[in-house]
C-alpha positions, 0 to 999 in steps of 0.5 A: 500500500502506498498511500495512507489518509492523513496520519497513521491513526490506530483504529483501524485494527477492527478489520471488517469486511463491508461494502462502503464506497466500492472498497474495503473499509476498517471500521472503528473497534466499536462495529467489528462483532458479526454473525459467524457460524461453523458448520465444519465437520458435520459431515453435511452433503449440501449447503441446504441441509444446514439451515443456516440462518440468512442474516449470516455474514460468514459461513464456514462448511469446510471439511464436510462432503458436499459435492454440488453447490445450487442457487437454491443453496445461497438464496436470501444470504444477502448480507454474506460476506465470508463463505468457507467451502474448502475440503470437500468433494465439490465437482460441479458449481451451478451456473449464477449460484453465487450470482445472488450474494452481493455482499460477497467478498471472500470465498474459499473453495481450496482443496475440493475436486482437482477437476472443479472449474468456476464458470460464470462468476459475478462481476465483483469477485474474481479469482486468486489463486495462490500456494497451487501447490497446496490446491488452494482456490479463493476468490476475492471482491473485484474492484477496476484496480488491481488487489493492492489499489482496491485496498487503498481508501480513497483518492484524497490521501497523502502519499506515504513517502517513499525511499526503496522499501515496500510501503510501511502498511503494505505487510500488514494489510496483506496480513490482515487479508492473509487472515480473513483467508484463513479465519474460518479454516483455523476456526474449525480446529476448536469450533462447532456450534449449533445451525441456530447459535452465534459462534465465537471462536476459542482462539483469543488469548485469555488473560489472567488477572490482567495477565495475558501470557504466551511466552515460550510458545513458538507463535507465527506472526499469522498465529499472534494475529489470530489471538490478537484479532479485534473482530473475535477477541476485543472483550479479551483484549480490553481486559489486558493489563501485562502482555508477555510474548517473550522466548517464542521465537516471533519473527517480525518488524516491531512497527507491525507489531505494534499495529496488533497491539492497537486494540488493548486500549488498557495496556500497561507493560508489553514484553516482547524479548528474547524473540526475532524482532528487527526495526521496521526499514522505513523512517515514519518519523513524521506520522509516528503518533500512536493513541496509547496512553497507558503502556509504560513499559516496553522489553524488547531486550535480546531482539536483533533490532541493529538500528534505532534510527528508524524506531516508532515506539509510543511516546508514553513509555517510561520503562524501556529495555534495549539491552543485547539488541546489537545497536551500536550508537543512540542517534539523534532523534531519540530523545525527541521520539521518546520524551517521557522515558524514565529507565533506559537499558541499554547493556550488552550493547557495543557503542562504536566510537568513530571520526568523521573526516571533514570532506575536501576536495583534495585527496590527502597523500601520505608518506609511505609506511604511515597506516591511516586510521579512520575509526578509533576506540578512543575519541574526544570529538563529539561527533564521533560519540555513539550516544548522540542523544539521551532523553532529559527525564531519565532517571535511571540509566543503564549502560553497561557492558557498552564499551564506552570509553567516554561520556558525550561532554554534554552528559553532566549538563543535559542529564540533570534529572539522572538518579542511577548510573551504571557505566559497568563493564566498560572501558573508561579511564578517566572519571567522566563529569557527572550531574549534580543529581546522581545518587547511585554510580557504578563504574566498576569494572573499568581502567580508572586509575585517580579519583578527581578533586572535582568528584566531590561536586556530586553532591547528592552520590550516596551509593559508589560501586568503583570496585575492579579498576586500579585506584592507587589512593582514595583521599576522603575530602575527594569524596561527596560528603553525601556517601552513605555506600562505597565499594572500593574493593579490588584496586590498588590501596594501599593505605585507608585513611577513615576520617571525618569526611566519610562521617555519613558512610554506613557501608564500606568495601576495601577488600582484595586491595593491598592494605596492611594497617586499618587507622580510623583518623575520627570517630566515624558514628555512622559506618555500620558495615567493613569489608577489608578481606583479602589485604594485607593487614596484621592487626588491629589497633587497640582503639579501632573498637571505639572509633566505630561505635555503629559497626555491625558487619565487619569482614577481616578474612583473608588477611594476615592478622595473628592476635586480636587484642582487647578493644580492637573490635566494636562491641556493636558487631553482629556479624564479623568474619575473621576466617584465613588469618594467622589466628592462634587463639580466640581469648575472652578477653577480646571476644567476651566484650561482643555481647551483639554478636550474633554471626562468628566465621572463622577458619584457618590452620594456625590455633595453639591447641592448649589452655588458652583456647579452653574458652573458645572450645568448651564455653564459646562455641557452646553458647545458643545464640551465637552461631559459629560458622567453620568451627569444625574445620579450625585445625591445630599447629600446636603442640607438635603432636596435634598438629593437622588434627582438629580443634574440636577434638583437643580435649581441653577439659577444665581441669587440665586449663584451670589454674585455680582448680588445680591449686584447689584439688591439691589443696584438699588432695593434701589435706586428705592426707594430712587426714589420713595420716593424721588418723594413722598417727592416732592410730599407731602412736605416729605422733610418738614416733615422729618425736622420737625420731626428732630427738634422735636426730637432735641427739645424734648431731650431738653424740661424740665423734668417737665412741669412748672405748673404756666404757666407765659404767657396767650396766645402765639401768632402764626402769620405769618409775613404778617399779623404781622401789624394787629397782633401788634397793634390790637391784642397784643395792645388790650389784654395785655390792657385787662391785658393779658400776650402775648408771642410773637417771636419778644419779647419773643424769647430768642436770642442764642436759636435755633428758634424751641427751643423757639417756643417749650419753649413758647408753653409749657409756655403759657395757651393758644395758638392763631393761626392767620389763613390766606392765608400767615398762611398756607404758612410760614413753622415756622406757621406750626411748631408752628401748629405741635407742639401746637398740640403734646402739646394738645395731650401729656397734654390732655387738649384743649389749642388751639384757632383759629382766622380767619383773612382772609378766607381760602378756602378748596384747598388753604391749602396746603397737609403739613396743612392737621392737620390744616384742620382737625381743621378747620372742628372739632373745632368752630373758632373766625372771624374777621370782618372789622364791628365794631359792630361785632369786639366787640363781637369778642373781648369779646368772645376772653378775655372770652375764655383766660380767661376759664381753658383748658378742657380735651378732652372727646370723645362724647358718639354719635362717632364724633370726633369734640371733639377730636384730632387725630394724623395722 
């Protein structure tokens, strides 16, 4: 079609057929409904027998067995406009049976008797054959001009300029013939009414909730236009709100498109990507009007659309996606086309950056060996930048992944109204000037090496995504005053300086640079969230807590920090990450002071496995509403021998680390012996030995260095006091009348002395030593002393020096445990009596006087192994 009537006006979409003025004519939305009935598939022998109602505009009997039409069968149809007689068995057509329907304009008799002729055709329809291979056979409405003249509306319309390509509507009229052919043919697939019923075909799309989607549905244009057609589908597209025709592999140009969705007056959000969609060839910039007043949103992303140059978009849209659509530059006329856009994005596209050579007359010669670049990758030229124009009220502008080496140098001074900016991905070096109104930025993943001191004018920027480039140094008075949010990470710093600039930095990114040493310079109130992982820093100061009061997220893995002191971390922390350090050891006195903290990572290889980690295995990790991630992956370095194995696995108990418990169950260890021994000692006398051997050590340091070996006592005399009476004046009288010399305390003692002093001088001096054994023997201490060391004297001299007198008998459980040497003596050595008889208290004295008088034996053992002759110490 080449002419159109005045501008491009859009309700021309319900397509019905009726005669006005010798044409076919588009109706206004309004009158498209008409009576439609299927007759397919009844298995019907003629028109006739279907009694079809003769107020019928379109009639569909294919697919039955009709093998004649008559005149009879179309009488009164005066208003048919639509008559299907495709896949019958039709051989004969009578001569004027079509003659009577004046309304006629399509009729389809394809697929019937390869032998069929059509004879005597009314004046108004004429034959068009088309697809003869497929034994198609349609008649349209005849007009004096051709097919595509008849279609044209009227001699007073513009002509449609014209510059090589077919004309803009030409396609999409011939589709809209193309499905008033097949109408009824995709009709009969779902429908089959009664004679007497309106039919209404199931083939629109029906939306959901104001939902209409057919993506992933492999449509056909023909298909789409079916689904979308106003004379069948109007109710259905009225009600669509969101219409979803993305992934189905439509092959068509967008301006065609659009011309199916004229009639969903209510849409709001069209998405179309991820199809085949290419940019219509011609430029109808100058009729570009469309009567959309509600689509606000447009996806066309992943379409091979090439070019905007030529793009007649509804300038209503606000929301618009271009992304990976291989245009190369954004032209001029953009922005005057699309005058309301708010969001534009454009990535995954490739700006080509070119220079314009100034036309001469005279053809430049160069030396040889110069090579001549006429397109560069990097320009200052204006007129050489890809983004030629950009629409003022975007607010939200995404542009990466465009390879964009600079921004136009009208960008910061146009854009005034630009909140978001995403120039990621791309290759730029410098830092471009930017509007003051730019809130959020990233730039990440480009070559930018300095932060500029004109950065700072930007003075709304809260959010900074610069991470990926290869900054050196970050001076915070650089910086807006405004930023809340800055990733920095992945650049070259290798000093941080936090200082009063950043006051109103809430979240901060530093990581995967080279920074060895955090110093907060003032008190940053507001910095809620650090990232430092992957530097280089080995610790922290002990005043790094307090010069962030506010911090909640802090992340230190990946660093080279051996000890976290105490102070060194904010109290306020609720989530810190401190995994592949060179940490040895987690102390509660560092990490008993984050009482917030709710989220602990931590892993590495480098823990001392001893006392010092106690807190950390056995109280720590134990606490329910702290959750440790990595606990059961810390491994030991120390001891040598727990190396590699793992920390939960150390076996560090409470007694083994607990200093205090230590002290505390040696403490009652040794009382309990004291105890012990102390009822030991009540029970066997211990108390009495323990004081002998004190005065037998005070006595010894005290005994001649050489024993005298002219003894000046015969005997020294053992007694205890009850039996002094018998001792004095029997014993003593009697002997020293016999002419021995007696040594006894009473006389002998040396007054000053100690008592055991003498007993032991005495002892040492005397040949012999008699004991006078009784029941009041065995319970005086001193007898027991003098026993203890006569004894130690027989023993240390080896010679038998002791004589036992039995005063009184004693029996064997009358001698108490302390005596337990003087029952030992009682059973090995022969022992004198006492007998009150006279006749034998002769032979007891003489035996007495015989036996002082006799040298002291040595002790021998007897060959047959008693001891009776031999004393043993116990």
């Amino acid at each position: 079609m080449r002419n159109l009537t005045g501008r491009l006006h859009f309700y021309f979409i319900s397509f019905l057929f009726s005669r006005a003025n010798g044409f076919l004519a588009l109706r206004t939305p309004t009158a498209y409904a008409f009576p439609f009935y299927n007759y397919s598939y009844l298995n019907l022998s003629s028109v006739s027998e279907a009694q079809a109602p003769k107020t019928a505009r379109a009639l569909n009997f294919s697919h039955n067995v009709i093998e004649k039409i008559t005149k009879r069968d179309l009488e009164g149809f005066d208003a048919l406009e639509v008559l299907d007689l495709s896949y019958n068995r039709i051989k004969d057509i009578e001569p004027g049976a079509f003659e009577s329907l004046l309304s006629l304009v399509s009729l389809n008799l394809s697929f019937n008797d390869k032998k069929l002729l059509v004879s005597g055709l009314p004046p108004h329809l004429k034959l068009l054959p088309t697809r003869e291979a497929s034994g198609s056979l349609q008649l349209y409405k005849h007009f004096d001009k051709s097919p595509e003249a008849a279609l044209e509306p009227s001699a007073s319309a513009e002509e449609l300029p014209h510059s090589g390509g077919p004309p803009v509507l030409q396609n999409v009229n011939l589709r809209l013939r193309r499905s008033t052919e097949n109408l009824l043919r995709r009709a009969e697939k779902n429908l089959t009414v009664s004679p007497t019923a309106t039919l209404r075909p199931n083939l629109c799309g029906a939306p959901i909730n104001g939902i209409l989607d057919l993506s992933n549905s492999k449509l056909s244009e023909e298909e789409l236009t079916l689904k979308l057609d106003p004379d069948l589908c109007q109710a259905q597209l009225d009600s669509i709100l969101e219409l979803d025709i993305s992934h189905s592999h439509l092959e068509m140009d967008l301006l065609s498109l659009f011309v199916l969705f004229l009639p969903m007056k209510n849409v709001q959000s069209i998405d179309a990507s991820s199809n085949k969609l290419t940019i219509n060839i011609l430029d109808v910039e100058a009729f570009c009007n469309f009567p959309f007043s509600k689509l606000l949103f447009l996806n066309i992303s992943n379409n091979p659309i090439n070019s905007l140059d030529t793009l007649c978009l509804p300038s209503t849209i606000k929301v618009i996606d271009l992304s990976f659509t291989n245009i190369s530059q954004i032209p001029q006329n953009f922005a005057k086309k699309m005058l309301n856009l708010e969001n534009m994005y454009v990535q995954g596209n490739h700006f080509i950056y070119t220079v314009r050579p100034e036309i001469t007359n005279e053809v430049q010669k160069f030396p040889p060996g110069t090579v001549h670049i006429n397109a560069i990758s990097f320009v200052r030229n204006e007129a050489g930048t890809p983004i030629e124009s950009l629409p003022k009220k975007v607010k939200h502008l995404k542009m990466s992944n465009c390879s964009i080496v600079e921004l136009p140098e009208w960008f910061a001074g146009t854009m005034e109204e630009l909140l978001f900016l995403d120039l990621s991905s791309n290759r730029i070096s410098v830092l471009p000037d930017l509007p003051t109104s730019l809130q959020h930025l990233d730039i990440s993943n480009s070559d930018i090496k300095i932060i500029p001191p004109s950065f700072k004018s930007i003075s709304n920027l809260t959010i900074l995504n610069i991470q990926n480039n290869k900054i050196t140094d970050m001076p915070p008075e650089y910086f807006p005053l405004t930023l809340k949010k800055c990733d920095i990470s992945k650049n070259k710093l290798n000093m941080l300086s936090l200082t009063d600039a950043l006051k109103k930095l809430e979240y901060l990114n530093v990581s995967g640079n080279l920074i060895t040493r955090l110093e907060p310079a003032s008190h940053l109130s507001a910095l809620a969230n650090l990232d430092s992982s992957h530097n280089l820093i080995s610790e922290l100061p002990d005043h790094f807590g307090k010069s962030l009061p506010m911090l909640k997220h802090f992340n230190l893995s990946g660093n080279k920090i051996s000890f976290l002191q105490r102070g060194s971390l904010p109290a306020s922390l609720i989530e810190l990450d401190i995994s592949d350090n060179a940490i040895t050891t987690i102390v509660e006195d560092t990490f008993g002071q984050l009482t917030s903290l709710s989220v602990l990572t931590v892993q590495g290889k480098h823990f001392f496995c001893n006392c010092d980690l106690y807190w950390f295995v056995n109280v720590y990790t134990l606490n329910p509403r702290l959750q440790i991630n990595g606990k059961g992956n810390l491994r030991c370095s120390f001891p040598p021998d727990r190396r590699g194995s793992l920390v939960e696995s150390s076996n560090l108990t409470l007694l083994h680390c607990s200093l205090g418990i230590q002290m505390a169950i040696t403490a009652c260890v040794a009382i309990l012996v004291v105890l012990v021994l102390t009822g030991l000692c009540w029970r066997f006398d211990g108390l009495w030995y323990v004081r002998m051997g004190w005065y037998w050590c005070m006595v010894k340091r005290k005994q001649y260095e050489k024993r005298p070996e002219n003894k000046p006592f015969d005997a020294f005399v053992s007694y205890s006091e009850q039996d002094a009476n018998w001792t004095k004046e029997n014993l003593l009288e009697k002997l020293e009348t016999d002419g021995f010399k007696i040594c006894y305390h009473e006389r002998d003692f040396k007054p000053g002395h100690p008592v055991l002093g003498n007993i032991f001088y005495c002892i040492e001096n005397s040949h012999k030593v008699l004991f006078v054994l009784s029941p009041s023997f065995v319970n005086s201490c001193w007898c027991q002393y003098e026993l203890y060391f006569a004894e130690h004297r027989v023993l240390n001299e080896n010679q038998d020096s002791l004589i036992m007198i039995v005063l009184e008998d004693l029996p064997p459980n009358s001698v108490p445990q302390k005596f337990s040497k003087l029952r030992k003596l009682l059973k090995r050595k022969t022992y004198l009596k006492w007998s009150p008889e006279e006749h034998k208290q002769k032979m007891f004295w003489h035996q007495l006087a015989a036996v002082l008088k006799t040298t002291n034996e040595p002790i021998v053992r007897a060959e047959n192994g008693s001891a009776q002759d031999m004393y043993e110490m116990e």
